[in-house]
C-alpha positions as CSV (number, residue, x, y, z in Angstrom):
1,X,-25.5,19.7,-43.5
2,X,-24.5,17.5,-40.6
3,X,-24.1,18.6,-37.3
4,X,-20.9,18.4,-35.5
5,X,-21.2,16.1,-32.3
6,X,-20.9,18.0,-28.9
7,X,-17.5,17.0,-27.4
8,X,-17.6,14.9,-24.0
9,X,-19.1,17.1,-20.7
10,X,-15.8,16.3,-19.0
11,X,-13.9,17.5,-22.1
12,X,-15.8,20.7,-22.1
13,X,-15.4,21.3,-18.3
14,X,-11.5,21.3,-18.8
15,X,-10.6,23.8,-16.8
16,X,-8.6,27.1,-18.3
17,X,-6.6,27.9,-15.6
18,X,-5.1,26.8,-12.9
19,X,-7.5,28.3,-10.1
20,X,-10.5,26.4,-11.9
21,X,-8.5,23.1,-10.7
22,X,-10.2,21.3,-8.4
23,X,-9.5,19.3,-5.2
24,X,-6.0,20.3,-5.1
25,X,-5.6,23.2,-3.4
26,X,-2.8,21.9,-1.4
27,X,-0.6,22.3,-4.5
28,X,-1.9,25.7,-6.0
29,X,-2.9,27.8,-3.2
30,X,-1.0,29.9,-1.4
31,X,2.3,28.3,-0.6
32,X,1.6,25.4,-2.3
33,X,4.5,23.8,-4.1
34,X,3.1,24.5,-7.8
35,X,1.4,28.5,-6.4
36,X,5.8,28.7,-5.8
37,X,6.8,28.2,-9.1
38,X,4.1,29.6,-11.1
39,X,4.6,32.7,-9.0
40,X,8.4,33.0,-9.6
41,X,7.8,31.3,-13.4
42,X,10.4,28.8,-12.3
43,X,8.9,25.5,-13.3
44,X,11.1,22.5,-11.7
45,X,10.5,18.7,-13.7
46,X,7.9,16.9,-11.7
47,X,6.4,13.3,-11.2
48,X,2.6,14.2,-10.7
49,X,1.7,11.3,-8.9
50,X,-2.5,11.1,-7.7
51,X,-5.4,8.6,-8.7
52,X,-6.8,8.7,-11.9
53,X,-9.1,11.7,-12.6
54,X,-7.7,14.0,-10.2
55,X,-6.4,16.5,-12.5
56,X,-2.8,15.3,-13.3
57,X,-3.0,16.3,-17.0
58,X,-4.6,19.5,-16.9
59,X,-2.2,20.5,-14.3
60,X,0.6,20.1,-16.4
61,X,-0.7,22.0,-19.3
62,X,-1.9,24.8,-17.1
63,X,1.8,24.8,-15.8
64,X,2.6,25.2,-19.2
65,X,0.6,28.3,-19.8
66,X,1.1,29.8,-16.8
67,X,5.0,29.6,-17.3
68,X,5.4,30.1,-20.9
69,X,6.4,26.7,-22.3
70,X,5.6,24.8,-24.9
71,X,3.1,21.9,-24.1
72,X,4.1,18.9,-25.6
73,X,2.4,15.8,-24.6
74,X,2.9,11.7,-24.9
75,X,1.6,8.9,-23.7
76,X,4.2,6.2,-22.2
77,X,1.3,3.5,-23.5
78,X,1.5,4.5,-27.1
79,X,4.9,5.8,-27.7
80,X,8.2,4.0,-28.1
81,X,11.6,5.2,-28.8
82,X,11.3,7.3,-31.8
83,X,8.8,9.3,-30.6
84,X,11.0,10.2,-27.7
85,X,13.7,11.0,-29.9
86,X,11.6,13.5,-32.2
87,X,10.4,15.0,-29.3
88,X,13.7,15.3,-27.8
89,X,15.0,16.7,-31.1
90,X,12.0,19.4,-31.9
91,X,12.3,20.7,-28.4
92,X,16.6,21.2,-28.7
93,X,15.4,23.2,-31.9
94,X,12.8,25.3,-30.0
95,X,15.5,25.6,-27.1
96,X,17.6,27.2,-29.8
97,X,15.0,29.4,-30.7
98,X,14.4,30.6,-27.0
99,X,11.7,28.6,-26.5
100,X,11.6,26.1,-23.5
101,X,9.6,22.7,-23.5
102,X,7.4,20.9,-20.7
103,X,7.0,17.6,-22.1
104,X,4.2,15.9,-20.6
105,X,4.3,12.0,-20.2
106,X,0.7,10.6,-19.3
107,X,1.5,6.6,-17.3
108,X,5.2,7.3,-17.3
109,X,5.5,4.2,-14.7
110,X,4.8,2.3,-18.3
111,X,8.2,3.0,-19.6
112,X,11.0,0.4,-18.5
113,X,14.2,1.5,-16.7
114,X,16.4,2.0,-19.6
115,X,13.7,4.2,-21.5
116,X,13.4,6.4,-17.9
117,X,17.1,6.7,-17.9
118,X,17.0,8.4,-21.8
119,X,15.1,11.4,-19.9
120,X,18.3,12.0,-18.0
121,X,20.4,14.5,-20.2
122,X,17.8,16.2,-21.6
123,X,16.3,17.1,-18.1
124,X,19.5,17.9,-17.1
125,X,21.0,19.9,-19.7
126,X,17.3,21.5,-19.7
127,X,16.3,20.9,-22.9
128,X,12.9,19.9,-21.5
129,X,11.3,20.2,-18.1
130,X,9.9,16.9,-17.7
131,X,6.1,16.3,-16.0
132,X,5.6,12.9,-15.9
133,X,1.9,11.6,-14.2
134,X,1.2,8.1,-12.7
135,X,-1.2,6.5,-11.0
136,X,1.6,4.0,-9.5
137,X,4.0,4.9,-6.3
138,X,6.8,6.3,-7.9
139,X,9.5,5.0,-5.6
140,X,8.2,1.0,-6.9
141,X,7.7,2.8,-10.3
142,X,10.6,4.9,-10.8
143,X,14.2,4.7,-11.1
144,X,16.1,6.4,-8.8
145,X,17.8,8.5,-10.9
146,X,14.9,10.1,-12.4
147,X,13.4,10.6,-9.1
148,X,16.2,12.4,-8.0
149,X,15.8,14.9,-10.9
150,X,12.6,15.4,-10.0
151,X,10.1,16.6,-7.0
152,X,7.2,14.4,-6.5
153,X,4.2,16.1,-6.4
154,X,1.2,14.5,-4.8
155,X,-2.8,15.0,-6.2
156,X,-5.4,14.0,-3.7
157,X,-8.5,11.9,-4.3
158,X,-11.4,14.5,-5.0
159,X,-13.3,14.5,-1.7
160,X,-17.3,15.1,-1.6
161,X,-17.0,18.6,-1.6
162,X,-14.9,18.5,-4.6
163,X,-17.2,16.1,-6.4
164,X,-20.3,17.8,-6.1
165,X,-18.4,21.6,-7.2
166,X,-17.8,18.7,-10.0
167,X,-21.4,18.4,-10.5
168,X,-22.5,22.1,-10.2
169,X,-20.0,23.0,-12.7
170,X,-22.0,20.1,-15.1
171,X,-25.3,21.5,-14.5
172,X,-24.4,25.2,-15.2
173,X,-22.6,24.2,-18.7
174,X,-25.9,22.2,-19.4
175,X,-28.2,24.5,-18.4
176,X,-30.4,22.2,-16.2
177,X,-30.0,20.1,-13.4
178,X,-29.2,16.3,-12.8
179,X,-33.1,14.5,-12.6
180,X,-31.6,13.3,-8.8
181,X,-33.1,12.8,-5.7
182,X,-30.3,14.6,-3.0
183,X,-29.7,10.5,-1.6
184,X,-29.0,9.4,-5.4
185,X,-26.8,12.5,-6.1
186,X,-24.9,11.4,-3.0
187,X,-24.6,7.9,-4.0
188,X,-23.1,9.0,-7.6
189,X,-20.4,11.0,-6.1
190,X,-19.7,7.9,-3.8
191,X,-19.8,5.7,-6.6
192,X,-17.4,7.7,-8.4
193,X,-14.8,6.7,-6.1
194,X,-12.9,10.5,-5.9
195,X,-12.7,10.3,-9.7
196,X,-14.0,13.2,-11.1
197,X,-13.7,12.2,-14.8
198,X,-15.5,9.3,-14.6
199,X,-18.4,11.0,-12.1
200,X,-18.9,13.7,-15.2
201,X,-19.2,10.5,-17.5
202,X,-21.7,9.0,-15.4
203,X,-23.6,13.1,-14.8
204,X,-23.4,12.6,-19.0
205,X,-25.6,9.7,-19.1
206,X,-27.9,10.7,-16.5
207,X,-28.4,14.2,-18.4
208,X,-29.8,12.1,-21.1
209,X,-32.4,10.2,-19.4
210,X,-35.6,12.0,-19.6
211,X,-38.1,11.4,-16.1
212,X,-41.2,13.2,-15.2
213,X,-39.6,12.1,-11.3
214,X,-35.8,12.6,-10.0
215,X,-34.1,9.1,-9.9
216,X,-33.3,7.6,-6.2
217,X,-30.6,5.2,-5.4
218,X,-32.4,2.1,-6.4
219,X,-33.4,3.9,-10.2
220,X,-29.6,5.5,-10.1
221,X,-28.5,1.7,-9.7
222,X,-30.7,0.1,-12.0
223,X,-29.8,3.1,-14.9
224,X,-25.8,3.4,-14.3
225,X,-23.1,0.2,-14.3
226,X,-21.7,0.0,-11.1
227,X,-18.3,1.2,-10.2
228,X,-15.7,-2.0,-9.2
229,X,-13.7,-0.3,-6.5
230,X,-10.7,1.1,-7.1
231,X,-8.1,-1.5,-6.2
232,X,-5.7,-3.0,-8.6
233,X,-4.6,-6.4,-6.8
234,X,-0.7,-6.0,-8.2
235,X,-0.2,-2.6,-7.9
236,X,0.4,0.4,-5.4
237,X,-3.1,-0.4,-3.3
238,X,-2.8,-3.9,-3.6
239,X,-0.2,-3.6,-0.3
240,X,-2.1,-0.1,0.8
241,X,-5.2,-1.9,1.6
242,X,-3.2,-5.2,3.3
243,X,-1.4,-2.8,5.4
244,X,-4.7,-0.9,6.2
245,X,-6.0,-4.6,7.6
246,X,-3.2,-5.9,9.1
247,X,-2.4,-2.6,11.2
248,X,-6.0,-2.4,12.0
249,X,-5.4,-5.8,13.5
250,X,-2.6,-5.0,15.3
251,X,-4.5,-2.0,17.1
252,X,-7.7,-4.5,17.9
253,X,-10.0,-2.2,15.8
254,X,-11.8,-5.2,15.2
255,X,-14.7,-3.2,12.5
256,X,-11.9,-0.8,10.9
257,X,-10.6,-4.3,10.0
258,X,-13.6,-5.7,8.7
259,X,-13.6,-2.7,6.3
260,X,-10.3,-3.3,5.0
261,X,-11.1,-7.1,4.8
262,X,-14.5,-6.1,2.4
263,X,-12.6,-3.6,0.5
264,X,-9.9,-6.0,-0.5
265,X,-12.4,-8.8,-1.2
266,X,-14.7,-6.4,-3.2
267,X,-12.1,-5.4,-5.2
268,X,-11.1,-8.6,-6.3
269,X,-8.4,-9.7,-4.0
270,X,-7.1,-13.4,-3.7
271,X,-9.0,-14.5,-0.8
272,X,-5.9,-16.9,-0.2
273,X,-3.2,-13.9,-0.3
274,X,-5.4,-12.6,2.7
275,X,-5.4,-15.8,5.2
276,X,-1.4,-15.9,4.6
277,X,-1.6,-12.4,5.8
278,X,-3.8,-14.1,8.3
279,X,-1.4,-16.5,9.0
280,X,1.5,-14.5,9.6
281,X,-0.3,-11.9,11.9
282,X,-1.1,-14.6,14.2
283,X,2.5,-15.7,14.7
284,X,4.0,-11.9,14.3
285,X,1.5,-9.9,16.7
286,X,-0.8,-12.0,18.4
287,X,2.1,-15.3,19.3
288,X,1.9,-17.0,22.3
289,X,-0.3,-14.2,24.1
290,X,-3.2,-16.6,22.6
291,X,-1.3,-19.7,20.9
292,X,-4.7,-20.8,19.4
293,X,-5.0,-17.5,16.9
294,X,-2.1,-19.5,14.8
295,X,-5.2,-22.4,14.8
296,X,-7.6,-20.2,13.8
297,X,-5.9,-18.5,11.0
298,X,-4.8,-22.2,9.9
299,X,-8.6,-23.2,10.0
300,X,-10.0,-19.9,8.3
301,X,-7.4,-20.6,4.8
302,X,-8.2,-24.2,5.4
303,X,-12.0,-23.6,5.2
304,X,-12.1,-21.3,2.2
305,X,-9.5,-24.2,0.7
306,X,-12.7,-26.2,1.2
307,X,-15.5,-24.0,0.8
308,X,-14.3,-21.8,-2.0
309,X,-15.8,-17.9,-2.5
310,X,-18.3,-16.4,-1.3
311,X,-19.2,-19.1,1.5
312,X,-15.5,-19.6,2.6
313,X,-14.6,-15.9,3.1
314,X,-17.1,-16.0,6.1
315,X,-14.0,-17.8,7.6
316,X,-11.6,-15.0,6.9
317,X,-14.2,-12.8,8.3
318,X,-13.6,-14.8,11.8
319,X,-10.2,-14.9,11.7
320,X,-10.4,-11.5,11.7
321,X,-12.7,-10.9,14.5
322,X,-10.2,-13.3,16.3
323,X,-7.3,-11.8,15.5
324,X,-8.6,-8.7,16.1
325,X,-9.7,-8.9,19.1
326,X,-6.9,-11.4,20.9
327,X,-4.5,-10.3,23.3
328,X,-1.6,-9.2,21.6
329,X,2.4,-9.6,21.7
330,X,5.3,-9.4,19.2
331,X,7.3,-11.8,21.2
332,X,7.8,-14.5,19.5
333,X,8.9,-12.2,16.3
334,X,11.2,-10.2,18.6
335,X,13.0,-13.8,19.6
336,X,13.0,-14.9,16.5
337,X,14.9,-11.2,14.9
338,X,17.0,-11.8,18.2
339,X,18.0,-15.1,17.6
340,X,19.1,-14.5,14.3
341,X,21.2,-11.8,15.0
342,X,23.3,-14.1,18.1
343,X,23.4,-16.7,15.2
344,X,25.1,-14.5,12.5
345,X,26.9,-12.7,15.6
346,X,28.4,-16.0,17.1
347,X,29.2,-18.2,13.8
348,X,29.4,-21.9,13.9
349,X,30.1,-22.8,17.9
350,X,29.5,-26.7,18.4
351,X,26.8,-27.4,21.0
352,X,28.5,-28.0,24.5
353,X,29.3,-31.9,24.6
354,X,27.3,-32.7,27.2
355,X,24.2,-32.5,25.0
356,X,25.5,-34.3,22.0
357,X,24.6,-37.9,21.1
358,X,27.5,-40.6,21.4
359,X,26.1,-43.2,19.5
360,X,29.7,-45.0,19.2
361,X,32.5,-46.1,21.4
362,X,35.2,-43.3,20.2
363,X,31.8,-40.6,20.1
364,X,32.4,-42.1,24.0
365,X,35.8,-41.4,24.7
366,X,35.9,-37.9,23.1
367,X,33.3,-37.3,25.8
368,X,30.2,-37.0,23.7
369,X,27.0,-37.0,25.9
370,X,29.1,-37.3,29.2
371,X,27.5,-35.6,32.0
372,X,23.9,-35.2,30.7
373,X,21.0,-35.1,32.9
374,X,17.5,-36.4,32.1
375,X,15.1,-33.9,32.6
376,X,12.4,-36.7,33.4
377,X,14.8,-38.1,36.1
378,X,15.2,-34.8,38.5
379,X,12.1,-34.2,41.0
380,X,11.1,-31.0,39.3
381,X,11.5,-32.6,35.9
382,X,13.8,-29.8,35.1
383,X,18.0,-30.0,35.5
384,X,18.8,-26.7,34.7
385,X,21.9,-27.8,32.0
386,X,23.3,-25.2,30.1
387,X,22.4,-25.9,26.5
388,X,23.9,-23.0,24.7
389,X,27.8,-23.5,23.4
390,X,30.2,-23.1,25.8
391,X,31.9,-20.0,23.9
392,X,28.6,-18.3,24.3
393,X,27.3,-16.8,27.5
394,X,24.0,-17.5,27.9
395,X,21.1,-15.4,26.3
396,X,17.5,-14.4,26.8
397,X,15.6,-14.2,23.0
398,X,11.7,-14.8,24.2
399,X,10.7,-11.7,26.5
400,X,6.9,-12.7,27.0
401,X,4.0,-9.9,28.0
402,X,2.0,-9.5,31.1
403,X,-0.8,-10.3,28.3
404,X,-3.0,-13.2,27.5
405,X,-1.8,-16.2,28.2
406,X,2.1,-15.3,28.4
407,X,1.0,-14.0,31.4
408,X,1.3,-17.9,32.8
409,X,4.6,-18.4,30.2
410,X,6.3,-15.9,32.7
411,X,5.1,-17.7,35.7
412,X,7.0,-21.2,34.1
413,X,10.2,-19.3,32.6
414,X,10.8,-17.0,36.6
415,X,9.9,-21.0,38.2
416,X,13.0,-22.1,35.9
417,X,15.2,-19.3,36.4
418,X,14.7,-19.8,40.2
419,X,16.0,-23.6,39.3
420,X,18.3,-23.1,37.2
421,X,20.0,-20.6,39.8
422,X,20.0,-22.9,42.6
423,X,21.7,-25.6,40.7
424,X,24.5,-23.3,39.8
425,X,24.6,-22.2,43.9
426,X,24.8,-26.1,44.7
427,X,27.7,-26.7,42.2
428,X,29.5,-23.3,43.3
């Protein structure tokens, strides 16, 4: 007779209730959102929204139990229309019956708009009580009209502690303990990335291994396939992680940036999609506090244009340190937002006359270029015109810093204005 085989370890370390659920205690302690309803057996539709093996579908069939409803589940990656319908249909007959449905959709980010809009009256009329789970941000995700039938509910990564109840859990069921030296045990819980599923898949294959000595990092490495971080380059942490660098940047926390910069490049990231980033950081927050970071950025994308991977990322890495580490000022994004808004404010004005070019007799007589001074011409090389359209009083855009080297563009713009003044004084 054959012997059945023994189901998965994280299969048979599915919890059974909801206190067994761990790393979420945020949600199902105390007055946690889900303790709420479980307490008052009110169960709301939900978008359970967390990293992948955080406990999104065990949750919603604990819910389930714990409420008294029907546990129905489907997966947005392999069901299409007519499994919505039938399950739409079966739970309008168990409504009938006095029984109420929670039906579970595992990925629900994977259905398009118009399939997320057919939940709609049957999460309204309450023939089910929707739980959808995704690993994606559900305002990108979503539509808004299923988001505003449903609260959000937000699963946290597993931390260390979580991981390694994880792992005591895994040697209780087996019996034994993990062959791990306490430095390798820490380095599979790091290498499991706050997934708990996949850290009981790799606890699986190290149960199997049998060792006269526990394994250290270096045997732990040599045994297991390494983790690729967690970073999906078109999704949710794609802009997390760009943010992460860029604000790191902005704060001239020069190594928090380098960390950002190694996570995204480690996790597969277009090492060109980073010096744009580059690129506009040194115009948006650095500017003309230290005009050469714009060089810099330009020669970090130009170098790994010419260097390629890995040797042409050591150029990102300097930027970075550059940009990080510059004198910084938003000034020239401020004029620039300013400048817009006088432009959309003010319409179409025609420059004042004085500046335009009269390259013809009548251009002449209209009085095209007729009182124009030549900068080059005045003593101070500076005639203090007004160049903005007559209809316009004049405007100040470009507010410089007392930082970097705006410091001396202050200096130039208050030895102008004192110019420009006493020109107007000599014509009053």
């Amino acid at each position: 007779m054959e012997t059945m085989p023994t189901a998965p370890l994280a299969d048979r370390l599915r919890p059974k209730s909801l206190d067994e659920i761990i790393g979420q205690d945020h949600l199902l302690k105390g007055e946690g959102p889900l303790a709420r309803m479980v307490q008052t057996k009110r169960l709301a539709s939900l978008i359970l929204w967390g990293p992948p093996g955080t406990g999104k579908t065990s949750i919603a069939r604990l819910l389930a139990d714990a409420t008294g409803l029907v546990f129905v589940p489907l997966s947005a990656v392999f069901s299409g229309v007519a499994d919505l319908r039938k399950a739409f249909d079966e739970a309008r007959k168990r409504r009938a019956a006095g029984k109420a449905t929670l039906l579970f959709v595992d990925e629900i980010h994977r259905f398009n708009r118009a399939q997320q809009d057919g939940f709609l009256p049957y999460v309204e009329d309450g023939t089910v009580v929707l739980v959808g789970a995704t690993t994606e941000n559900p305002s990108f995700a979503l539509n808004s009209a299923l988001l505003s039938r449903a609260s959000v509910i937000v699963l946290h990564r597993l931390d260390d502690a979580a991981l390694e109840a994880l792992l005591q859990r895994a040697e209780k069921i087996e019996g034994r303990a993990l062959p791990l030296t306490p430095e390798a045990r820490a380095a599979m819980r790091a290498m499991s990335d706050g997934d708990g599923r996949y850290l009981l898949n790799l606890a699986e294959q190290i149960f199997t291994i049998e060792t006269e000595t526990p394994l250290d990092p270096a045997r732990l490495a040599e045994t297991l396939q390494k983790r690729a971080p967690l970073y999906d380059k078109t999704q949710d942490e794609h802009y997390n992680l760009i943010s992460a660098l860029h604000k790191s940047m902005r704060g001239s926390d020069c190594d928090a940036a380098l960390y950002w910069l190694a996570r995204m490049l480690a996790g597969g990231e277009d090492p060109l999609y980073i010096a744009r980033r580059l690129v506009r950081f040194a115009a948006e927050d650095v500017g003309m506090a230290d005009p050469n970071a714009l060089v810099q950025a330009l020669a970090a994308k130009e170098m790994y244009d010419f260097l390629g991977s890995p040797e042409g990322e050591l150029g990102l890495v300097q930027a970075v340190i550059y940009l990080s580490t510059a004198p910084k000022s938003n000034a020239v994004y401020v004029a620039a937002g300013a400048a817009k808004r006088a432009a959309r404010e003010y319409g179409s004005l025609m420059p004042p006359m004085h500046i335009l070019n009269a390259p013809t007799k009548m251009m002449k007589e209209l009085g095209y270029s007729e009182g124009y001074a030549y900068d080059h011409d005045t003593a101070e090389g500076f005639s203090g015109q007004n160049y903005f359209p007559a209809e316009m009083r004049r405007q100040t855009f470009y507010r410089p810093v007392e930082r970097g080297f705006e410091r001396e563009i202050i200096k130039r713009l208050e030895y102008w204005q004192k110019l420009r003044a006493r020109r107007t004084e000599g014509e009053s």
